[in-house]
N, CA, C and O atoms as a Maestro MAE file, in Angstrom:
{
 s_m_m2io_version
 :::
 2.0.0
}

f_m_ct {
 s_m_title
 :::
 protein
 m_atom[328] {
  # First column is atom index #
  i_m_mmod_type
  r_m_x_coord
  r_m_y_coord
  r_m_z_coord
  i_m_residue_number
  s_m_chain_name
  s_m_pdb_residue_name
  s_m_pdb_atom_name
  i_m_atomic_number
  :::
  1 25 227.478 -25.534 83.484 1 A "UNK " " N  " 7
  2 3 226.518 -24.632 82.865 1 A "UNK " " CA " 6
  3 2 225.093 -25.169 83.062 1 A "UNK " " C  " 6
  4 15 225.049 -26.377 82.832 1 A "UNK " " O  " 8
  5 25 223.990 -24.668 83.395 2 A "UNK " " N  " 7
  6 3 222.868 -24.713 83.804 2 A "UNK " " CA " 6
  7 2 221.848 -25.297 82.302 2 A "UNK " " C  " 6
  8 15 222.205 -25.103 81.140 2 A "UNK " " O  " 8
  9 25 220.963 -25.793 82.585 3 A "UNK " " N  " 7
  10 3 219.928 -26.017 81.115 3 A "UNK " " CA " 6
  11 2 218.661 -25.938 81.476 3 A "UNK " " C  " 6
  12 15 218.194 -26.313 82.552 3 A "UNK " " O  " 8
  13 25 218.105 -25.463 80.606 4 A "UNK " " N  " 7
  14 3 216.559 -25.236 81.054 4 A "UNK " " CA " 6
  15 2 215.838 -27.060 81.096 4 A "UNK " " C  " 6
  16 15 215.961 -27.915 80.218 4 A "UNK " " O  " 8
  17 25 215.260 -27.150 82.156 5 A "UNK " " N  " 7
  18 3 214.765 -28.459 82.480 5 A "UNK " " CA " 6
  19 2 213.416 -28.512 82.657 5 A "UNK " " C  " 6
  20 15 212.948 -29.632 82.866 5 A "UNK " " O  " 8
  21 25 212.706 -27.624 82.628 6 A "UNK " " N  " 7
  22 3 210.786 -27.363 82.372 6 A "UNK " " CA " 6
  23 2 210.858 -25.348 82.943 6 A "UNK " " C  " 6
  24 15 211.585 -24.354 82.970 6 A "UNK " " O  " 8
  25 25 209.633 -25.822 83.253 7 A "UNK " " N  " 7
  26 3 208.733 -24.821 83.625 7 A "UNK " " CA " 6
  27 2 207.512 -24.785 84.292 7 A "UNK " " C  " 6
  28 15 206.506 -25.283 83.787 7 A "UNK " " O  " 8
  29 25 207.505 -23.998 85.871 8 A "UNK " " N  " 7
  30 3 206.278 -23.979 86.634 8 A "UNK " " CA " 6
  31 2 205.014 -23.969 85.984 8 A "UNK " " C  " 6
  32 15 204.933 -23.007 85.219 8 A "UNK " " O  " 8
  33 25 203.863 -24.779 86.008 9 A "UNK " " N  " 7
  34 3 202.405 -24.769 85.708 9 A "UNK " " CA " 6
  35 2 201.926 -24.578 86.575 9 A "UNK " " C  " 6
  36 15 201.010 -23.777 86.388 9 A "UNK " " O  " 8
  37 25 202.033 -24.935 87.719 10 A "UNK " " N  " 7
  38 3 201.227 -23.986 88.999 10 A "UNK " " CA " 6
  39 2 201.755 -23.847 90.236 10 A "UNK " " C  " 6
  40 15 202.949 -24.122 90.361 10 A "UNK " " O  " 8
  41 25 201.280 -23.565 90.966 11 A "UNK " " N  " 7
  42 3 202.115 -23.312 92.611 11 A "UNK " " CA " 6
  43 2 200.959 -23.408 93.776 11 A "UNK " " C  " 6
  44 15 200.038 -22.593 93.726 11 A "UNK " " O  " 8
  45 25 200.981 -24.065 94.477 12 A "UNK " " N  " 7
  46 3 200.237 -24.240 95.762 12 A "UNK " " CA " 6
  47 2 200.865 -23.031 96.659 12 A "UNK " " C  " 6
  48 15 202.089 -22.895 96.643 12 A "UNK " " O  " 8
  49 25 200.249 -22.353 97.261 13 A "UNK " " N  " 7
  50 3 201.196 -21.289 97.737 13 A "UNK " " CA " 6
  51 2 200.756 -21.927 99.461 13 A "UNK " " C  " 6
  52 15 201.630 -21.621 100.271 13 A "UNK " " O  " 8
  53 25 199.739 -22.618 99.992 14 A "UNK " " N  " 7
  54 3 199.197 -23.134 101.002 14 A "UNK " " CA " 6
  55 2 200.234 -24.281 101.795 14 A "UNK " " C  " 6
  56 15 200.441 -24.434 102.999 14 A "UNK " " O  " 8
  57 25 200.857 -25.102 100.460 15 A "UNK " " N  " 7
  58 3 201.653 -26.085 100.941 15 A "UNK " " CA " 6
  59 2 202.882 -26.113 100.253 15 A "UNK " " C  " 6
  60 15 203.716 -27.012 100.363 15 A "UNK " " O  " 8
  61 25 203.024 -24.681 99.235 16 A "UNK " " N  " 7
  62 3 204.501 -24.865 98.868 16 A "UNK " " CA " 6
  63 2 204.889 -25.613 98.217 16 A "UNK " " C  " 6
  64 15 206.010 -26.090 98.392 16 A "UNK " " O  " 8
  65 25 203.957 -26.036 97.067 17 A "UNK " " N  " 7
  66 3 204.440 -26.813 96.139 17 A "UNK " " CA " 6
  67 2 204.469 -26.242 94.466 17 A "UNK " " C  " 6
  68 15 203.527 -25.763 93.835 17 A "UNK " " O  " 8
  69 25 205.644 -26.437 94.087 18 A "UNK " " N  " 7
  70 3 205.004 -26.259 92.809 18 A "UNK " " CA " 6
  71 2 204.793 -27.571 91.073 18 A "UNK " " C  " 6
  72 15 205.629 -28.398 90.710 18 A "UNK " " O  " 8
  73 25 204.209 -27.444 90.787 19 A "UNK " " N  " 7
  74 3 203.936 -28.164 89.426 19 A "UNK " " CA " 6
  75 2 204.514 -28.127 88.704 19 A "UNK " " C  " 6
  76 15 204.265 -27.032 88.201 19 A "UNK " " O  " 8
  77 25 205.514 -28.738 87.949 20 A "UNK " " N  " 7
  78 3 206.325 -28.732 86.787 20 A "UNK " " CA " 6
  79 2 206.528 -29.166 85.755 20 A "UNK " " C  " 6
  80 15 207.028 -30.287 85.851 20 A "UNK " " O  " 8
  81 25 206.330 -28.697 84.316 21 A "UNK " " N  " 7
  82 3 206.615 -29.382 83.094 21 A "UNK " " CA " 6
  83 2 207.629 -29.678 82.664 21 A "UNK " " C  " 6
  84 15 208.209 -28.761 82.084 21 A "UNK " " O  " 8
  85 25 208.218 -30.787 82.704 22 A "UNK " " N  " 7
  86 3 209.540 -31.012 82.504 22 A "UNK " " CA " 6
  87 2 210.247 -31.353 81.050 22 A "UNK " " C  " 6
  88 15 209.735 -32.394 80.635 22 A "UNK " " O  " 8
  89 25 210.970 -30.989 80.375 23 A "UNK " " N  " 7
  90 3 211.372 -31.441 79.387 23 A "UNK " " CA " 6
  91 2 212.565 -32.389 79.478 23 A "UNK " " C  " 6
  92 15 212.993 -33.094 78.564 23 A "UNK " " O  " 8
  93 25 213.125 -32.277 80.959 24 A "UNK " " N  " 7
  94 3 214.560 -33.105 80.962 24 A "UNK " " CA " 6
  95 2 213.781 -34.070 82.174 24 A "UNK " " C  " 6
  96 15 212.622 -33.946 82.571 24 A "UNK " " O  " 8
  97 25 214.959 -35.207 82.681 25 A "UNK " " N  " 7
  98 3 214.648 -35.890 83.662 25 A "UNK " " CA " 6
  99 2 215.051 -35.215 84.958 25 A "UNK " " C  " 6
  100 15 215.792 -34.245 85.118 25 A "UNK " " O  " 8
  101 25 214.386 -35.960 85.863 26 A "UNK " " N  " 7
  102 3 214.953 -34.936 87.280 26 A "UNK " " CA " 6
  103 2 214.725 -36.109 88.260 26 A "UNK " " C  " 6
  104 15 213.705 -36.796 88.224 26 A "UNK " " O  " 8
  105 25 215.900 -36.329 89.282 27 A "UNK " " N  " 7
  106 3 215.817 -36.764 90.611 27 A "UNK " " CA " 6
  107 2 215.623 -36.293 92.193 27 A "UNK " " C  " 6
  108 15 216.250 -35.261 92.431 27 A "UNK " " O  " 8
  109 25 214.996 -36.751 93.158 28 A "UNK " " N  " 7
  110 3 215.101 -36.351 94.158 28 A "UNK " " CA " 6
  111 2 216.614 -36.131 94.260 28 A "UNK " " C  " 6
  112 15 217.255 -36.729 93.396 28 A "UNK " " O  " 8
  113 25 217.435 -35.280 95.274 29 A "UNK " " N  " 7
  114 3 218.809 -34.986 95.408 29 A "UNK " " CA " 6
  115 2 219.498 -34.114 94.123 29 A "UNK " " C  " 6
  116 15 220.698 -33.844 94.147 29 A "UNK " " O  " 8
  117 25 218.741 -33.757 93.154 30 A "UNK " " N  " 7
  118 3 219.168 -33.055 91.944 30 A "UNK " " CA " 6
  119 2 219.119 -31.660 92.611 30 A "UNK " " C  " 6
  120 15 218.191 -31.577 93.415 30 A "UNK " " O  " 8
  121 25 219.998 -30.354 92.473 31 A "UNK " " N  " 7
  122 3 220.179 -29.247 92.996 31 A "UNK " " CA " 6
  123 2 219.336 -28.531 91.559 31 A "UNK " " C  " 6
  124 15 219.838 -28.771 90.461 31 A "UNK " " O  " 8
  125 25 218.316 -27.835 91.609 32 A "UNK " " N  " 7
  126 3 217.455 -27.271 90.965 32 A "UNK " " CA " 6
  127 2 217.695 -25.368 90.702 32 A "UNK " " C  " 6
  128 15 217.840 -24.904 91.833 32 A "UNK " " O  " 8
  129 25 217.736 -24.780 90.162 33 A "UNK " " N  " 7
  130 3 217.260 -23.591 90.002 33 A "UNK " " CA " 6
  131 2 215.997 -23.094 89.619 33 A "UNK " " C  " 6
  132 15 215.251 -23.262 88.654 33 A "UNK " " O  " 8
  133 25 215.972 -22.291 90.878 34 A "UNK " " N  " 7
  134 3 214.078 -21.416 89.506 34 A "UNK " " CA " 6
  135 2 214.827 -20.127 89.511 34 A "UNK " " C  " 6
  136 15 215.745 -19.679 90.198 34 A "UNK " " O  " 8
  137 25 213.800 -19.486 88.055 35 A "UNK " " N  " 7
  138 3 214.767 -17.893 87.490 35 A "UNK " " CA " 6
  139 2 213.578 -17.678 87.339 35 A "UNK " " C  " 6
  140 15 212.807 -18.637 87.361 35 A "UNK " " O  " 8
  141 25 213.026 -16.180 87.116 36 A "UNK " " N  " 7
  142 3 212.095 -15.620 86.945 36 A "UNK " " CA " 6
  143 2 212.303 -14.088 86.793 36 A "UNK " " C  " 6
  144 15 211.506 -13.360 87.385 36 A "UNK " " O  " 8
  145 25 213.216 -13.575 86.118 37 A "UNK " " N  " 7
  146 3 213.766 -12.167 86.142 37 A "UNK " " CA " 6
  147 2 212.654 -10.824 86.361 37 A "UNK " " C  " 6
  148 15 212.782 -9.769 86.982 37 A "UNK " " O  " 8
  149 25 211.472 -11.415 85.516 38 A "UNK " " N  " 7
  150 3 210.280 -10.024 85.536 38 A "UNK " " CA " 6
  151 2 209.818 -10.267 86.929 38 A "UNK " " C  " 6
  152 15 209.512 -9.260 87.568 38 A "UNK " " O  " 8
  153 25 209.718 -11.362 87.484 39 A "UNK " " N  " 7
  154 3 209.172 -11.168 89.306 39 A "UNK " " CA " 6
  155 2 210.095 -11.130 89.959 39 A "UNK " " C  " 6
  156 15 209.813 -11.168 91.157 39 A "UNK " " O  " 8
  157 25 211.508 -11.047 89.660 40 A "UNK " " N  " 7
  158 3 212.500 -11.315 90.451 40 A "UNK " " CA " 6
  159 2 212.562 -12.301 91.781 40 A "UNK " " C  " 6
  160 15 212.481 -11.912 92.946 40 A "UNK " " O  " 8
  161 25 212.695 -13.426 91.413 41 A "UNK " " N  " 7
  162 3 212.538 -14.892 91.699 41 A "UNK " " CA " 6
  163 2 214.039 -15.577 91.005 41 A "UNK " " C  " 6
  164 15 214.398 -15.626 89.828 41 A "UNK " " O  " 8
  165 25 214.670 -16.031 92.175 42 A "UNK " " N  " 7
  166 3 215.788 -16.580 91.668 42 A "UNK " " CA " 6
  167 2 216.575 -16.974 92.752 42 A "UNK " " C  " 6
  168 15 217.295 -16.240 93.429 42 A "UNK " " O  " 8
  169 25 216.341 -18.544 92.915 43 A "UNK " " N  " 7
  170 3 216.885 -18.916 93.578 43 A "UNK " " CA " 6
  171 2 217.009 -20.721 93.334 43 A "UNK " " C  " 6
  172 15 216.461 -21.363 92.438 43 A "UNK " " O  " 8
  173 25 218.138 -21.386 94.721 44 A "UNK " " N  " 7
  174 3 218.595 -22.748 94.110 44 A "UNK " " CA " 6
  175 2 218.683 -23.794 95.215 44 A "UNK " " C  " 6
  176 15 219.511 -23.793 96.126 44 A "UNK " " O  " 8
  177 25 217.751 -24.655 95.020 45 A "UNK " " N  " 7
  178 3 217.538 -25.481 96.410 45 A "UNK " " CA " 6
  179 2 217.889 -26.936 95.422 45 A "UNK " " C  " 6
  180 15 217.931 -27.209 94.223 45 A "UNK " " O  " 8
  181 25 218.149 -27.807 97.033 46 A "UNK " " N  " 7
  182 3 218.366 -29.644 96.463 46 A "UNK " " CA " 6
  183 2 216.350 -30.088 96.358 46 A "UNK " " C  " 6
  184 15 215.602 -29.540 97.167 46 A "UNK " " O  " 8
  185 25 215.981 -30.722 95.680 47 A "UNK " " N  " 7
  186 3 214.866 -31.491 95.679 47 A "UNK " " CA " 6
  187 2 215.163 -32.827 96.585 47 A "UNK " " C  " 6
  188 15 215.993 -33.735 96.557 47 A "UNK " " O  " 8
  189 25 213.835 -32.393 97.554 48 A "UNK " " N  " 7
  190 3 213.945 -33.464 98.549 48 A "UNK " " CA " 6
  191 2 212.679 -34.264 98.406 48 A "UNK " " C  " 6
  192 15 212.714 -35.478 98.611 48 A "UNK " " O  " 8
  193 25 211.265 -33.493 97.975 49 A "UNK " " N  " 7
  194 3 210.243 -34.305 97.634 49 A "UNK " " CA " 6
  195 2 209.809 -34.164 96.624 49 A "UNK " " C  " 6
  196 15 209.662 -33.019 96.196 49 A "UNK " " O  " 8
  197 25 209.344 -35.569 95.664 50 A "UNK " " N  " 7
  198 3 208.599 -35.376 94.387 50 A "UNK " " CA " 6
  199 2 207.968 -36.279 93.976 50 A "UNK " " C  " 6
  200 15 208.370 -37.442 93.934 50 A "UNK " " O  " 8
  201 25 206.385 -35.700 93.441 51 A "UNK " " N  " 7
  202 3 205.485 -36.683 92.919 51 A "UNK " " CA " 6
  203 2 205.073 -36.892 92.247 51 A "UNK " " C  " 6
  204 15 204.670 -35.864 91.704 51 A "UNK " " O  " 8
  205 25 204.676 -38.110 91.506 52 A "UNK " " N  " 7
  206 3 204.319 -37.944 90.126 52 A "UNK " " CA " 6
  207 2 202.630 -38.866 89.995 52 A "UNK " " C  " 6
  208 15 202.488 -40.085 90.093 52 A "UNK " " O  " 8
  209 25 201.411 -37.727 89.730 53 A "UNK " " N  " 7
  210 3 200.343 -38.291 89.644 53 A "UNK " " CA " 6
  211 2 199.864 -39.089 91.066 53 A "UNK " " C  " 6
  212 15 199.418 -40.203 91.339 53 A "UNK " " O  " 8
  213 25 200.230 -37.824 91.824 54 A "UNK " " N  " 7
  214 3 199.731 -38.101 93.575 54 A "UNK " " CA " 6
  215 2 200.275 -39.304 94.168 54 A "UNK " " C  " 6
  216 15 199.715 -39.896 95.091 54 A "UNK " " O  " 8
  217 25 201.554 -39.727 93.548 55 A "UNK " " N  " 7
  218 3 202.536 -40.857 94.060 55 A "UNK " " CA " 6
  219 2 203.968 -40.398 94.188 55 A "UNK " " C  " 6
  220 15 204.588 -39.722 93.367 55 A "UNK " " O  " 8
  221 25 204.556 -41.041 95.769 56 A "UNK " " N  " 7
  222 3 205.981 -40.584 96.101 56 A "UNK " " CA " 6
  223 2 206.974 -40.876 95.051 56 A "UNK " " C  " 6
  224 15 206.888 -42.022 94.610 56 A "UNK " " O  " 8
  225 25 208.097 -39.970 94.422 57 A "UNK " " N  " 7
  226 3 208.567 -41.139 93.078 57 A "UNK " " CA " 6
  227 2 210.365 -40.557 93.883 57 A "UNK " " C  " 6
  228 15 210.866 -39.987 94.852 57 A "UNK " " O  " 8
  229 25 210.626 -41.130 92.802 58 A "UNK " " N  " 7
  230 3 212.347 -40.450 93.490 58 A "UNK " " CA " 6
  231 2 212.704 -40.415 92.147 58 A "UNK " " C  " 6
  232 15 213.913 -40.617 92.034 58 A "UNK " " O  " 8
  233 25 212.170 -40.249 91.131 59 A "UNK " " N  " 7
  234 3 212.356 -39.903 89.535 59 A "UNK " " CA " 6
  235 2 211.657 -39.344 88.543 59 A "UNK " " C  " 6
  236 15 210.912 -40.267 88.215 59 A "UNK " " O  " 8
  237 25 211.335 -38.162 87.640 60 A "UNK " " N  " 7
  238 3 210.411 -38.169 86.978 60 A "UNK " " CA " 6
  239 2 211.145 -38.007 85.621 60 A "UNK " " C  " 6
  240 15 212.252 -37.486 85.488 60 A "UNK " " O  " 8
  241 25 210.133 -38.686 84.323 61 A "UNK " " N  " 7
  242 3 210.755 -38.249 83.158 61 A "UNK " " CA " 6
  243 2 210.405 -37.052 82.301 61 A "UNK " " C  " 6
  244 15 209.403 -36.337 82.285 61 A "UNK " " O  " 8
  245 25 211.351 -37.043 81.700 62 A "UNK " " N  " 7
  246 3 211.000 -35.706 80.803 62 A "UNK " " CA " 6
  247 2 209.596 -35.924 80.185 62 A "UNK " " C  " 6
  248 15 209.134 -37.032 79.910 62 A "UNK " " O  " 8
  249 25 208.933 -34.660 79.987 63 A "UNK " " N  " 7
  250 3 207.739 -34.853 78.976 63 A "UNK " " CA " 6
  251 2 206.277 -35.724 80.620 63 A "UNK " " C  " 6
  252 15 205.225 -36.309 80.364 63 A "UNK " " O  " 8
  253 25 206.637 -35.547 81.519 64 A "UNK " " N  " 7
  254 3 206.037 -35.457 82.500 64 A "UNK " " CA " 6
  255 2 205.537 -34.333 83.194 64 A "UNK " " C  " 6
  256 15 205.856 -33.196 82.845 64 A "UNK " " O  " 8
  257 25 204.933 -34.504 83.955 65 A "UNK " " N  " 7
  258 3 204.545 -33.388 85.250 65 A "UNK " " CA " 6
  259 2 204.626 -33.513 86.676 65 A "UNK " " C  " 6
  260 15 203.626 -33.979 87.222 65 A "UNK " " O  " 8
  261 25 205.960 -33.080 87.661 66 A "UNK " " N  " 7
  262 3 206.107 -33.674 88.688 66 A "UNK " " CA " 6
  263 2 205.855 -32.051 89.598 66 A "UNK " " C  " 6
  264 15 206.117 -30.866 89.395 66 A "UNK " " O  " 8
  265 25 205.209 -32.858 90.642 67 A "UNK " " N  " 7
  266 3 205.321 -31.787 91.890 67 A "UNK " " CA " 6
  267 2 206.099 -31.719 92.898 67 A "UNK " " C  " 6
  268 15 206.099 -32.710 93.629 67 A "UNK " " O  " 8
  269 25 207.007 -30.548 93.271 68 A "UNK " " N  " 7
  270 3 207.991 -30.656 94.038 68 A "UNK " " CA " 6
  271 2 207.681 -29.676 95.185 68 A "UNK " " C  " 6
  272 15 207.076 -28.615 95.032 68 A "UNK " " O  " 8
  273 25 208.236 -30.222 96.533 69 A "UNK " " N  " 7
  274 3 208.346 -28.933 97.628 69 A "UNK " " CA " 6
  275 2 209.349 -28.043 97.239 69 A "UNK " " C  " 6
  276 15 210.480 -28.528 97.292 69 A "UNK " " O  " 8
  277 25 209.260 -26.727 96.813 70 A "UNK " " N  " 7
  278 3 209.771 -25.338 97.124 70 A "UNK " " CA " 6
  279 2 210.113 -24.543 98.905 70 A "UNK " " C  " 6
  280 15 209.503 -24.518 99.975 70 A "UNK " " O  " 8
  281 25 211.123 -24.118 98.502 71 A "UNK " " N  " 7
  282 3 211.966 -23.333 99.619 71 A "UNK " " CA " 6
  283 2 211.075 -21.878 99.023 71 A "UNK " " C  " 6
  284 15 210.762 -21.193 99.997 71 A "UNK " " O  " 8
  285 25 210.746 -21.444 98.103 72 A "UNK " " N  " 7
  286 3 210.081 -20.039 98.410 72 A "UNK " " CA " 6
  287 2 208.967 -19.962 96.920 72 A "UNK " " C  " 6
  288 15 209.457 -20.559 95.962 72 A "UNK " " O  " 8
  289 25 207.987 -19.505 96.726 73 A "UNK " " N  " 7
  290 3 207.069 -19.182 96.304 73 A "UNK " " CA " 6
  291 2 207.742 -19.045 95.013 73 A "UNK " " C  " 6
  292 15 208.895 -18.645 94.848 73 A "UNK " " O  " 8
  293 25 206.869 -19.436 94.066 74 A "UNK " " N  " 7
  294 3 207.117 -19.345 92.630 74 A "UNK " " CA " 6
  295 2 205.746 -19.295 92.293 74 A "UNK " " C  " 6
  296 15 204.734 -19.626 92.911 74 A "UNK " " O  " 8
  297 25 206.077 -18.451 90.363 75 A "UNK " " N  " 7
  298 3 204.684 -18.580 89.791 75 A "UNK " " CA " 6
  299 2 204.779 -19.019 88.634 75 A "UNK " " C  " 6
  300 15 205.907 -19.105 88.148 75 A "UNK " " O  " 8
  301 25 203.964 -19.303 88.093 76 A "UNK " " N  " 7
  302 3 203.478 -19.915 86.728 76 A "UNK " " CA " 6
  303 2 204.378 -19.146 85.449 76 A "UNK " " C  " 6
  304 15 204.462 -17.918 85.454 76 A "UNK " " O  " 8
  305 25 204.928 -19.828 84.540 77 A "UNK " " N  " 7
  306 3 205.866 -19.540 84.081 77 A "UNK " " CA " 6
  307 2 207.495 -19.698 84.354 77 A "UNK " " C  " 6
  308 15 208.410 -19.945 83.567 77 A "UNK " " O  " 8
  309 25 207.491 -19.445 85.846 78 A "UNK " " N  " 7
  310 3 208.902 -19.181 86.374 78 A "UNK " " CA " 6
  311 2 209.959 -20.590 85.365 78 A "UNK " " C  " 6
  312 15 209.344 -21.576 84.961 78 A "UNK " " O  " 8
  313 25 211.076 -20.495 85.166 79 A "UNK " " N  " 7
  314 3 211.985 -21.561 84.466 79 A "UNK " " CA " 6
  315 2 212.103 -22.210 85.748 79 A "UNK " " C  " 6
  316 15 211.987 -21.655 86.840 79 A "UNK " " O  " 8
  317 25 212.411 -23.776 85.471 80 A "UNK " " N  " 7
  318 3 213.465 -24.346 86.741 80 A "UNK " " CA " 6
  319 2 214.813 -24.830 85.635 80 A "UNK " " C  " 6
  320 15 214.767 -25.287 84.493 80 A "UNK " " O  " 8
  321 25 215.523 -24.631 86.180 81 A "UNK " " N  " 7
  322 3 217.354 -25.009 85.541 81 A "UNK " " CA " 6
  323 2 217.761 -26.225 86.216 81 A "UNK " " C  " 6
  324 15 217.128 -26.633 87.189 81 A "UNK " " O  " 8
  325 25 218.605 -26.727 85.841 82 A "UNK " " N  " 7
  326 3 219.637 -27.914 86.592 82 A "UNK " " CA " 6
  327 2 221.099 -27.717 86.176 82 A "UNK " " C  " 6
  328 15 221.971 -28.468 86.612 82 A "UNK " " O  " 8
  :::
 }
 m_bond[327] {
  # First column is bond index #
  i_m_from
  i_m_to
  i_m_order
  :::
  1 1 2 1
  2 2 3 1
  3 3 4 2
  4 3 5 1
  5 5 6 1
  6 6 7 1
  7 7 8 2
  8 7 9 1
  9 9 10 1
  10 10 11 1
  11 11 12 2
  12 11 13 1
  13 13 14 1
  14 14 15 1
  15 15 16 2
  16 15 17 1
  17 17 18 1
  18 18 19 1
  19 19 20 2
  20 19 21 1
  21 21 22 1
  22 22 23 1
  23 23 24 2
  24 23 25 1
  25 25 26 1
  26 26 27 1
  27 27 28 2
  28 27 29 1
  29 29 30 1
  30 30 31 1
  31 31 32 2
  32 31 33 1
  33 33 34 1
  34 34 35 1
  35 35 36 2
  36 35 37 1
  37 37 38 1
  38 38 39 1
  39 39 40 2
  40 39 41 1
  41 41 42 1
  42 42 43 1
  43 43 44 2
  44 43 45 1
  45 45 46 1
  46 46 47 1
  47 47 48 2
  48 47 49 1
  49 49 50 1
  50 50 51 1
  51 51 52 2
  52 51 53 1
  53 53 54 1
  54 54 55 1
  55 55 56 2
  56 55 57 1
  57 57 58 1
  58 58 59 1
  59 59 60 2
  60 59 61 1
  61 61 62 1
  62 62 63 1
  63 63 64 2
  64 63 65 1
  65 65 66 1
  66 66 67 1
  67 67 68 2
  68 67 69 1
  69 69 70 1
  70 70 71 1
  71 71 72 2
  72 71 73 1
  73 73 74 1
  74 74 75 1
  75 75 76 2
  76 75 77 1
  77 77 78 1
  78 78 79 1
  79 79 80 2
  80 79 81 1
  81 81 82 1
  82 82 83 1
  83 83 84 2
  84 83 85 1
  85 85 86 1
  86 86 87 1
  87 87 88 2
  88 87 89 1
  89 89 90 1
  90 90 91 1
  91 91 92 2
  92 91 93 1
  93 93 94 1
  94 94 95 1
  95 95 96 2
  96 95 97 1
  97 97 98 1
  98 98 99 1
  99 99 100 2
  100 99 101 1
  101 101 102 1
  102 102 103 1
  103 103 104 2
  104 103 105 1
  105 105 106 1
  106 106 107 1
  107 107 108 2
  108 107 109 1
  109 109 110 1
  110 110 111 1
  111 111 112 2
  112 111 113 1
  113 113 114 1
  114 114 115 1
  115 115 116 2
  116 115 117 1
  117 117 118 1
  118 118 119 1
  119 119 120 2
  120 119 121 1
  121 121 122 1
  122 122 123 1
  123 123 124 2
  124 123 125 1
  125 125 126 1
  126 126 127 1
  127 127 128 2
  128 127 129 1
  129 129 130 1
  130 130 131 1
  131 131 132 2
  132 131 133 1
  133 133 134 1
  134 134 135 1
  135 135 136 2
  136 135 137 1
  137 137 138 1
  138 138 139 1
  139 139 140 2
  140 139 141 1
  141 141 142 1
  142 142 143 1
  143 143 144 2
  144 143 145 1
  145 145 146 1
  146 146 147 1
  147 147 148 2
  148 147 149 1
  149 149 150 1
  150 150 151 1
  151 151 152 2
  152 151 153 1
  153 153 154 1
  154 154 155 1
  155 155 156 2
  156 155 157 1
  157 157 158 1
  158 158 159 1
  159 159 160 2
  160 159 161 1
  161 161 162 1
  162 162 163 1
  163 163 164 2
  164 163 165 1
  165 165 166 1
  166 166 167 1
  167 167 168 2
  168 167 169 1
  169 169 170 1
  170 170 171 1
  171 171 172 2
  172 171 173 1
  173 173 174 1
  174 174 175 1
  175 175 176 2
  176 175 177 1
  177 177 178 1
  178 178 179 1
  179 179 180 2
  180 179 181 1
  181 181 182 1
  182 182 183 1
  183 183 184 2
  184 183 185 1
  185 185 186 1
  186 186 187 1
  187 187 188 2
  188 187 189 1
  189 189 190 1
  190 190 191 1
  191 191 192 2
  192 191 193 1
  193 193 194 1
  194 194 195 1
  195 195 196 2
  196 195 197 1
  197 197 198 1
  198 198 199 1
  199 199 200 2
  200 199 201 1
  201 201 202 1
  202 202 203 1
  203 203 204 2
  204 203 205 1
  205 205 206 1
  206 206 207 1
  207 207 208 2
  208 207 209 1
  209 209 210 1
  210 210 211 1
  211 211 212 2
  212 211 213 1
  213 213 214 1
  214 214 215 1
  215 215 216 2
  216 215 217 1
  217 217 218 1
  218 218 219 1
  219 219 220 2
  220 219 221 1
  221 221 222 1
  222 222 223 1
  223 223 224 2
  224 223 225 1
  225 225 226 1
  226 226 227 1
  227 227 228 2
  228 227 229 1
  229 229 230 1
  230 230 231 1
  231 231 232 2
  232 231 233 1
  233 233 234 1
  234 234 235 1
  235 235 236 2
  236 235 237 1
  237 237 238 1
  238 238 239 1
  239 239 240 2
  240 239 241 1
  241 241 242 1
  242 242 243 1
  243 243 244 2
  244 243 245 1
  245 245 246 1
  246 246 247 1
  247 247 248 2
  248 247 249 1
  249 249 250 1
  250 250 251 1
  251 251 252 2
  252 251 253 1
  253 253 254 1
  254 254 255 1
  255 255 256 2
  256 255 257 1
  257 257 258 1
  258 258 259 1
  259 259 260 2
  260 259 261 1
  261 261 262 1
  262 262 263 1
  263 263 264 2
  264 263 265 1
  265 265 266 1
  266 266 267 1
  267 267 268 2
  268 267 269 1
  269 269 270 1
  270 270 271 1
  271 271 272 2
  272 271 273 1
  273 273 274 1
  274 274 275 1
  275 275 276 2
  276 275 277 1
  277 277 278 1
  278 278 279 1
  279 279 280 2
  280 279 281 1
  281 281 282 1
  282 282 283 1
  283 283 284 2
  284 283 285 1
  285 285 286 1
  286 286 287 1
  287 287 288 2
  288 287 289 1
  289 289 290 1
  290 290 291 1
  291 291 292 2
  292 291 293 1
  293 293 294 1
  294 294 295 1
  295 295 296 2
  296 295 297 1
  297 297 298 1
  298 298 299 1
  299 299 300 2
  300 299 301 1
  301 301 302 1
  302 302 303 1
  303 303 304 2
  304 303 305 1
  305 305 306 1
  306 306 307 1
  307 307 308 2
  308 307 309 1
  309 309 310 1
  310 310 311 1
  311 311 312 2
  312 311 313 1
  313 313 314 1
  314 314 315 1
  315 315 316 2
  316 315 317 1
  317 317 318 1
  318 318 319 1
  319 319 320 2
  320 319 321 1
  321 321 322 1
  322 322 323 1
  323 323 324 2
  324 323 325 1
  325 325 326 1
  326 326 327 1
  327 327 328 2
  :::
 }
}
């Protein structure tokens, strides 16, 4: 069963990244969901890159803000799941 694990704060749409508030922990290799039902946005990729405070990390903790490469455009608000 899936759990809500943050929520998009912003999206680079130039380089495909988006910003995330996390309430849970998250690893590179963690299989991610984003949902977004009113934009219809919904989809589920592995995290391959992530940074925390313009540094490569391979971990971020909850109650952080990590930026990850996206497989397709998201917006502000959108959920990410795990």
């Amino acid at each position: 069963m899936e759990k809500e694990i943050g929520k998009v704060t912003h999206f680079f749409n130039k380089i495909s990244v988006a910003v995330v508030s996390l309430v849970e922990d998250l690893a590179v290799n963690d299989t991610i969901h984003f949902a977004d039902a009113g934009r219809k946005i919904d989809f589920t990729q592995k995290v391959t890159s992530m940074q925390v405070d313009h540094q490569e990390v391979t971990a971020a903790k909850a109650k952080s803000e990590a930026a990850i490469k996206v497989d397709q455009p998201v917006h502000e608000g959108t959920v990410l799941l795990k």
